[in-house]
SEGUDO-167364 format. One line per 8 residues: number of its first residue (from 1); their letters; for each residue x, y, z of C-alpha. Coordinates in nm, 4 decimals. Example, Ala and Ser with C-alpha at 12.3 -4.5 7.8 and 13.67 -1.06 7.14 Angstrom:
REM residues 2
1) AS) 1.2300,-0.4500,0.7800 ~ 1.3670,-0.1060,0.7140 $
***
This chain:
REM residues 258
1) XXXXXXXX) 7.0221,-4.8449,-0.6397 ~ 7.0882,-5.0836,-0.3886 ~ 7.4225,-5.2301,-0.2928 ~ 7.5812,-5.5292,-0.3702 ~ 7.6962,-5.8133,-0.1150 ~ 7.9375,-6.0879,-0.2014 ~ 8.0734,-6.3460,0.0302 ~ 7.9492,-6.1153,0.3316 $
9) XXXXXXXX) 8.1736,-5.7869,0.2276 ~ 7.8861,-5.4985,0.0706 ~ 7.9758,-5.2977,-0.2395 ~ 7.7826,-4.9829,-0.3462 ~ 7.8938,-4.9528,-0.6964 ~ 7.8035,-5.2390,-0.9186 ~ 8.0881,-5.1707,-1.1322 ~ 8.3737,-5.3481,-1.1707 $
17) XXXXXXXX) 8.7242,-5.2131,-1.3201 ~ 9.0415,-5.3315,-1.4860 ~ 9.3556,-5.2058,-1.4374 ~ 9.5552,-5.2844,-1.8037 ~ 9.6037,-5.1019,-2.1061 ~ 9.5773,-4.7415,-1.9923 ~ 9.8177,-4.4760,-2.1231 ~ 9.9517,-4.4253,-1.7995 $
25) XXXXXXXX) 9.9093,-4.4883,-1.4349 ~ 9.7872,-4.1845,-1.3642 ~ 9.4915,-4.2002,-1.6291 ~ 9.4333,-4.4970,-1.4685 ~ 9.3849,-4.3381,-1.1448 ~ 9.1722,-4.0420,-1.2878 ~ 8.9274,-4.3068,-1.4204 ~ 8.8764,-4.5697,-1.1490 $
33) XXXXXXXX) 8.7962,-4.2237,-0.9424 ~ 8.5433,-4.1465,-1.2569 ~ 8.3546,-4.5088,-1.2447 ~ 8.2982,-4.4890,-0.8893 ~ 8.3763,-4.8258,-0.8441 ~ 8.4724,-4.9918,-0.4900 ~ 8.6523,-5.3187,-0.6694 ~ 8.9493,-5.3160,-0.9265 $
41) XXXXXXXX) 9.1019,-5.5964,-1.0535 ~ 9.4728,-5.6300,-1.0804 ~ 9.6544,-5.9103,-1.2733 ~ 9.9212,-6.0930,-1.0141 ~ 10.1962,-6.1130,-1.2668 ~ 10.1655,-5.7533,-1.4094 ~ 10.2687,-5.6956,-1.0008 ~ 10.6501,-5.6523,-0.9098 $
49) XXXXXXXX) 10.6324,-5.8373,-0.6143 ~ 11.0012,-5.9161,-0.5276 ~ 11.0707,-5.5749,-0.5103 ~ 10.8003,-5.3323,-0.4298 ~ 11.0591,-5.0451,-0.3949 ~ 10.9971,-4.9846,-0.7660 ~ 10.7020,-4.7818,-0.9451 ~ 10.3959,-5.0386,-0.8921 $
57) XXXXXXXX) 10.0440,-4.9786,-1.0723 ~ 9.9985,-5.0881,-0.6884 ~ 10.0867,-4.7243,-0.6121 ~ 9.7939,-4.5705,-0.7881 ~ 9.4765,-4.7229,-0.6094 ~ 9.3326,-4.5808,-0.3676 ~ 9.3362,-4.8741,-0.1434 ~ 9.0930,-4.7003,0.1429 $
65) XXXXXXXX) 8.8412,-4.6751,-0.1372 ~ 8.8720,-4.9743,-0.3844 ~ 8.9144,-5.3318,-0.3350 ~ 9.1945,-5.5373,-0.5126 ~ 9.0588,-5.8414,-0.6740 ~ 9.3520,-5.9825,-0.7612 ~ 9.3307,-6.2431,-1.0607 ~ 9.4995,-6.5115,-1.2588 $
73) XXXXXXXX) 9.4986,-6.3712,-1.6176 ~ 9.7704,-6.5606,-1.8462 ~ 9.7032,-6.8896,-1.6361 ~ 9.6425,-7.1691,-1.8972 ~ 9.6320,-7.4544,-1.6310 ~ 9.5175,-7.5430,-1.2934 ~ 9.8133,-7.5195,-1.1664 ~ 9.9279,-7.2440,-1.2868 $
81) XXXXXXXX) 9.6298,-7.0037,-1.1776 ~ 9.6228,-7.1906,-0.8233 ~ 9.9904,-7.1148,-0.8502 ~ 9.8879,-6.7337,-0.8971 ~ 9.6718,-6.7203,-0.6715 ~ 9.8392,-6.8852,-0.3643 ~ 10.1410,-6.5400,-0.4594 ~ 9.8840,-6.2851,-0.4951 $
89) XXXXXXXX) 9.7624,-6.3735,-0.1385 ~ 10.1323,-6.4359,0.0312 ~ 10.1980,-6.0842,-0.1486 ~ 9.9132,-5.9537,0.1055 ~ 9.6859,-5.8523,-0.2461 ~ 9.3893,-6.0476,-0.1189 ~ 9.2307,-6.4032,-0.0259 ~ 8.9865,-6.3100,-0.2679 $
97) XXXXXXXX) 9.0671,-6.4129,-0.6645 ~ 8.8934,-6.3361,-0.9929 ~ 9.0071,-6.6884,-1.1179 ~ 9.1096,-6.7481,-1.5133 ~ 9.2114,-7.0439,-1.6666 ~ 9.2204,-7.0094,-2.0238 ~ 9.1307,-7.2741,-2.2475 ~ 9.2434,-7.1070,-2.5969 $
105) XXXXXXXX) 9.4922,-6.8395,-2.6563 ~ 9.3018,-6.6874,-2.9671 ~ 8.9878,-6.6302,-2.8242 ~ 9.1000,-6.6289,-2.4664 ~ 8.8055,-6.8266,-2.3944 ~ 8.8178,-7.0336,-2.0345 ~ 8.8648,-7.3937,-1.9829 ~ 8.6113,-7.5281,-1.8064 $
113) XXXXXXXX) 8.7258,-7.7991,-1.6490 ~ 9.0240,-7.6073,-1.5432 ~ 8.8283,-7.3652,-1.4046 ~ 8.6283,-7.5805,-1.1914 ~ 8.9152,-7.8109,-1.0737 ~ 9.1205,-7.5073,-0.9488 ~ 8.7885,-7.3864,-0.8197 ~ 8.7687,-7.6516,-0.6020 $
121) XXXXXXXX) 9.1176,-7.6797,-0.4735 ~ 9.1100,-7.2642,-0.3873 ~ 8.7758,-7.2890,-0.2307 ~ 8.9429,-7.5597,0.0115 ~ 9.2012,-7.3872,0.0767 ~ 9.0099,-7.0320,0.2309 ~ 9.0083,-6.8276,-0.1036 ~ 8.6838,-6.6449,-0.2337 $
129) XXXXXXXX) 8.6789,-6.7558,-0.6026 ~ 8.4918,-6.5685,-0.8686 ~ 8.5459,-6.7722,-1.1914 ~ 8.5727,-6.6283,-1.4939 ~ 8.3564,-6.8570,-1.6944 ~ 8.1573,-6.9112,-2.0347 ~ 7.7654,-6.8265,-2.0313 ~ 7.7120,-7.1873,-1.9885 $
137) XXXXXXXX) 7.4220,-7.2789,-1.7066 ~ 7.5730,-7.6287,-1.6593 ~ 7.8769,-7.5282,-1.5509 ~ 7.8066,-7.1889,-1.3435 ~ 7.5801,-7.4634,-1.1447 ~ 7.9334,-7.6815,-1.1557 ~ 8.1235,-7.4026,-1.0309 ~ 7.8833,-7.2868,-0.7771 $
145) XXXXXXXX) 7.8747,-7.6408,-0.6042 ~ 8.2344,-7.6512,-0.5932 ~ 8.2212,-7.3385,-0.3557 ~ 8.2351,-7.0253,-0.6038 ~ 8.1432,-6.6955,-0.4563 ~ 7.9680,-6.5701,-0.7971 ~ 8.0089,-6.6736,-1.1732 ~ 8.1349,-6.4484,-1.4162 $
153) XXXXXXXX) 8.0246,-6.4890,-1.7588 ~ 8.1293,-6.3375,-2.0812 ~ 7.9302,-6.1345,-2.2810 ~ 8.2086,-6.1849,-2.5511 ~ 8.5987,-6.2308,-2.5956 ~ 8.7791,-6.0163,-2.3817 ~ 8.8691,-5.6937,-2.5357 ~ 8.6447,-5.7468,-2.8180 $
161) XXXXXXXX) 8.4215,-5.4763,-2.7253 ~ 8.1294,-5.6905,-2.9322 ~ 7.8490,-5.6075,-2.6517 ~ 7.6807,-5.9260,-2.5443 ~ 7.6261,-6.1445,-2.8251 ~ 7.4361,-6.4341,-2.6605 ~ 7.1300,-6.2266,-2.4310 ~ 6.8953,-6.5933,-2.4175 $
169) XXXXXXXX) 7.1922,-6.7687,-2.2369 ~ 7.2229,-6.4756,-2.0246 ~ 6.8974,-6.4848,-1.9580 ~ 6.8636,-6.8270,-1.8494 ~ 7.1814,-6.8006,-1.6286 ~ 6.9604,-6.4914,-1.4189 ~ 6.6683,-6.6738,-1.4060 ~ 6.8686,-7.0109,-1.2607 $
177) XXXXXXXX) 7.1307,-6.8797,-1.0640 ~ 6.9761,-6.7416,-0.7529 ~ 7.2425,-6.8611,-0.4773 ~ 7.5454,-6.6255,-0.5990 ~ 7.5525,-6.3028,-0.7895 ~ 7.5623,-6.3191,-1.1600 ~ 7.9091,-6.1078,-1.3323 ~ 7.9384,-6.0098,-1.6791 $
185) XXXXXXXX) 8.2789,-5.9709,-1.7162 ~ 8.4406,-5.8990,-2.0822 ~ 8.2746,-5.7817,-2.4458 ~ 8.1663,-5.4811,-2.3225 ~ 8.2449,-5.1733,-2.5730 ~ 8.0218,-4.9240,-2.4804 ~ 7.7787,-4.7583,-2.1783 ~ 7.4529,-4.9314,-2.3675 $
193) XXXXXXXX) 7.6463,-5.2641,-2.3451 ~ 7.6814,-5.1969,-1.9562 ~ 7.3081,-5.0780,-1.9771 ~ 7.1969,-5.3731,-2.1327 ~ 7.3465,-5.6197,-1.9217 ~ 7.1944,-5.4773,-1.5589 ~ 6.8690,-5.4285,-1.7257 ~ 6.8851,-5.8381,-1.8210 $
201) XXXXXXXX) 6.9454,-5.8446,-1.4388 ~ 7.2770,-5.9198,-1.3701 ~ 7.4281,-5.8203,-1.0176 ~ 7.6654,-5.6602,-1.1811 ~ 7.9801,-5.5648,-1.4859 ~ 8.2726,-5.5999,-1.4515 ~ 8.5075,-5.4204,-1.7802 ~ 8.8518,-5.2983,-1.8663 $
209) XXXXXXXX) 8.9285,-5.2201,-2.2295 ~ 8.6214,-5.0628,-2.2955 ~ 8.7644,-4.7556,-2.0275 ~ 9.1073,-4.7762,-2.1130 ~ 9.0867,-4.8190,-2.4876 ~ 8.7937,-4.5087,-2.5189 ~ 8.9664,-4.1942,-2.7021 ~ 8.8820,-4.0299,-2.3650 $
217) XXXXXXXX) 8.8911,-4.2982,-2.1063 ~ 8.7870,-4.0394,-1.8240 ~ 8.4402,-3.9743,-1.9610 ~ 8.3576,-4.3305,-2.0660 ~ 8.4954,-4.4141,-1.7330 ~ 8.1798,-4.1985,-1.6252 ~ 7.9607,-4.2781,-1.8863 ~ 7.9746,-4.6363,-1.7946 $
225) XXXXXXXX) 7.9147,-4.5726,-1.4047 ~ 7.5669,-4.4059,-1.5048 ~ 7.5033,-4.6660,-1.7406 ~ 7.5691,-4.9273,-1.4752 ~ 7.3419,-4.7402,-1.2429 ~ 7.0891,-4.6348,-1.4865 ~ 7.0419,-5.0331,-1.5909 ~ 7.0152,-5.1484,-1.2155 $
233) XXXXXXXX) 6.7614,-4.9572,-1.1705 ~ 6.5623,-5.0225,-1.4520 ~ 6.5794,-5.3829,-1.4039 ~ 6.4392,-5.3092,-1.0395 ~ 6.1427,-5.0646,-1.1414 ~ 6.0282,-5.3697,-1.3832 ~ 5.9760,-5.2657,-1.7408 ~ 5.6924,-5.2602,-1.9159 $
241) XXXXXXXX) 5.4842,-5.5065,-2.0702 ~ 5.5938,-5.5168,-2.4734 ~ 5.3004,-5.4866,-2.6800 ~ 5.2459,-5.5373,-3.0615 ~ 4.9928,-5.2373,-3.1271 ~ 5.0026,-4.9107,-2.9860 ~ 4.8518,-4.7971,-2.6778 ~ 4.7400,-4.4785,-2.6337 $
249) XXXXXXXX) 4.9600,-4.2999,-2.3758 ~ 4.6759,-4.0490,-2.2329 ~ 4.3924,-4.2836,-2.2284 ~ 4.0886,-4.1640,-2.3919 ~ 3.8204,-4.2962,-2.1048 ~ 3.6629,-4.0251,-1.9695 ~ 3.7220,-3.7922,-2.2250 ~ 3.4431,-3.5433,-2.3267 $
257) XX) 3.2223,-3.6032,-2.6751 ~ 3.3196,-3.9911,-2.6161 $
***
């Protein structure tokens, strides 16, 4: 499978992990080892950063080994998540953000032109910004001019565990975007979902609940690294053509009595 590069810094695993809703820090730790991945995101204000002499979730990454990505969950303005961000770098997490402004609290679905006004403003001011965003081509291409380092779509609400629910828009967004990599980030419930979603071509998934919420998180944890893996590189051997009749698997040209 090869790697991933974003913003000049390479990643092997194409998986991206969460950090919330785990039973405890240590399963936490157990299954970030299990997904192989090389980025976790953390959510600034779950971080006790006046007084890192307490127990941190900080504590249990393995920071020679995975990435922060530090992002700006619970941010319903501009301001607020360019707030967020500017702590999370001052608290030495990372110039790097995965950047939410949410538009609705029920669906937790972004607001756009939130989004790309803080994009713009970060972007200015030094930060790599990956924007949590709708699976809307006219805005990734919004959000890309403004300086993002990839767009992160949704497949569906976060936490919802639906799978992708809209694989044409999807579909368009990997056939348009070309200058950044293409994210799915939240919806996905299960190791198809993961499957699914790097065999549509996208660079690669990022997920949270779907690990942590799993009756064993440890073995989705793996299940979803091979599924990550298992998609790439399906989507770079090229499937097949689809066909309505059958076709004969052991051709019979050449064969005796014919």
């Amino acid at each position: 499978m090869s790697s991933l590069t974003i913003a000049g810094r390479t990643f092997a695993s194409r998986l991206f992990v969460g950090t919330g809703k785990y039973r405890s820090f240590h399963e936490m730790a157990r299954c970030h080892a299990a997904s192989g991945s090389e980025v976790v995101t953390v959510a600034v204000r779950r971080v006790n950063i006046a007084d890192r002499s307490k127990e941190s979730l900080l504590d249990y990454i393995d920071r020679a080994k995975m990435f922060i990505l530090p992002n700006t969950a619970a941010c319903y303005t501009a301001d607020d998540a360019i707030r967020t961000a500017r702590l999370g770098r001052e608290a030495g997490l990372s110039n790097w953000v995965k950047l939410e402004v949410i538009g609705d609290e029920k669906t937790l679905f972004p607001d756009n032109e939130g989004l790309l006004e803080a994009t713009r403003v970060l972007v200015k001011e030094g930060f790599v910004v990956l924007p949590y965003t709708t699976d809307d081509i006219v805005n990734a291409r919004k959000l890309i001019d403004a300086g993002a380092a990839a767009v992160m779509p949704l497949a569906a609400p976060i936490g919802s565990g639906l799978g992708i629910q809209n694989l044409t828009n999807l579909r368009i967004m990997r056939e348009m975007i070309t200058a950044v990599p293409l994210i799915i980030d939240a919806g996905v419930g299960t190791a198809s979902d993961a499957a699914i979603a790097m065999e549509l071509g996208a660079d690669a998934v990022l997920m949270n609940t779907a690990i942590a919420a799993a009756d064993d998180s440890e073995r989705m944890a793996r299940a979803m690294r091979l599924a990550v893996e298992a998609g790439r590189l399906a989507f770079e051997a090229g499937r097949m053509e689809k066909k309505l009749y059958a076709s004969a698997s052991s051709p019979l040209a050449g064969v005796v009595g014919r």
